[in-house]
C-alpha positions as a printed Julia matrix, in Angstrom:
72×3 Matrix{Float64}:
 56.57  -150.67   -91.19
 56.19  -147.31   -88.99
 53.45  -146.92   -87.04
 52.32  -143.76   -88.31
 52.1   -145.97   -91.49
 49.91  -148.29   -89.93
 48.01  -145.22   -88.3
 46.97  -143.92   -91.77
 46.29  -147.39   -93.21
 44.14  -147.83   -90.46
 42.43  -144.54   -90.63
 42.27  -144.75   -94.49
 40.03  -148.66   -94.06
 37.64  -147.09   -91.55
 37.04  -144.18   -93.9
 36.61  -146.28   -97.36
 34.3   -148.85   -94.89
 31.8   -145.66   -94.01
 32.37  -144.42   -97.25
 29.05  -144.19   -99.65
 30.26  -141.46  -102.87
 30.49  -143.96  -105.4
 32.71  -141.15  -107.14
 35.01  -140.98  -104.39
 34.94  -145.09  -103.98
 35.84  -145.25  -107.8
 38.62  -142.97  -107.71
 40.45  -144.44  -104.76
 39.48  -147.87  -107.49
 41.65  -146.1   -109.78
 44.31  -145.18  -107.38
 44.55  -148.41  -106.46
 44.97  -150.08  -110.3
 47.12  -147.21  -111.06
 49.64  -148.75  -108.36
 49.33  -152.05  -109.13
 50.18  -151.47  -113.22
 53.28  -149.15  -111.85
 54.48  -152.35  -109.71
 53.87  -154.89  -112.37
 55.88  -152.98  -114.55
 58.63  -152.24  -112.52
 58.54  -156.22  -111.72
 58.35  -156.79  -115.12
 61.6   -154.38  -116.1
 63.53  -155.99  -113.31
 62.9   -159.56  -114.66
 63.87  -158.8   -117.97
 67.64  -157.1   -116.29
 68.15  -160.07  -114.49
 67.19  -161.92  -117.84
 69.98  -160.01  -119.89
 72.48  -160.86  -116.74
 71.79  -164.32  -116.64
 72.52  -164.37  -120.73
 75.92  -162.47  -120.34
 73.94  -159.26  -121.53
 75.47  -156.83  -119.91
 78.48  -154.69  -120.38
 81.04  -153.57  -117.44
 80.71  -150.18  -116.3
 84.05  -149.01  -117.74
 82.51  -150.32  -120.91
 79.76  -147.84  -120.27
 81.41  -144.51  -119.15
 83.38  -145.25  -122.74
 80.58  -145.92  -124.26
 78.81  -143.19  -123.09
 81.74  -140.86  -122.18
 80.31  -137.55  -124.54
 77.08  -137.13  -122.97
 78.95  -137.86  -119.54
């Protein structure tokens, strides 16, 4: 991680710690959730492609430019 990342983490903790506008607290709340359904649903999505590899279902990419060659 970059250090300027670490600068604005930092910066963001000491704000939300002084922070006392519920509205503003529950907004960065939903910020927050927002993220974590996006990244257990891309987890989710992942696991189920390496699912369909493991069973054999997948199809080659020639398959798929043939496939798929009129929109292409």
């Amino acid at each position: 991680m970059n250090t300027l990342a670490v600068s604005q983490k930092l910066d963001l903790i000491h704000w939300i710690a002084e922070l006392n506008d519920l509205s503003i607290l529950a907004q960065v709340n939903a910020i927050k959730e927002d993220a974590t359904a996006m990244t257990n649903v891309e987890s989710l999505s992942i696991e189920r492609g390496l699912d369909d590899v493991q069973q054999g279902k997948v199809v080659s990419h020639e398959q798929a430019k043939k496939r798929y060659e009129k929109w292409l």
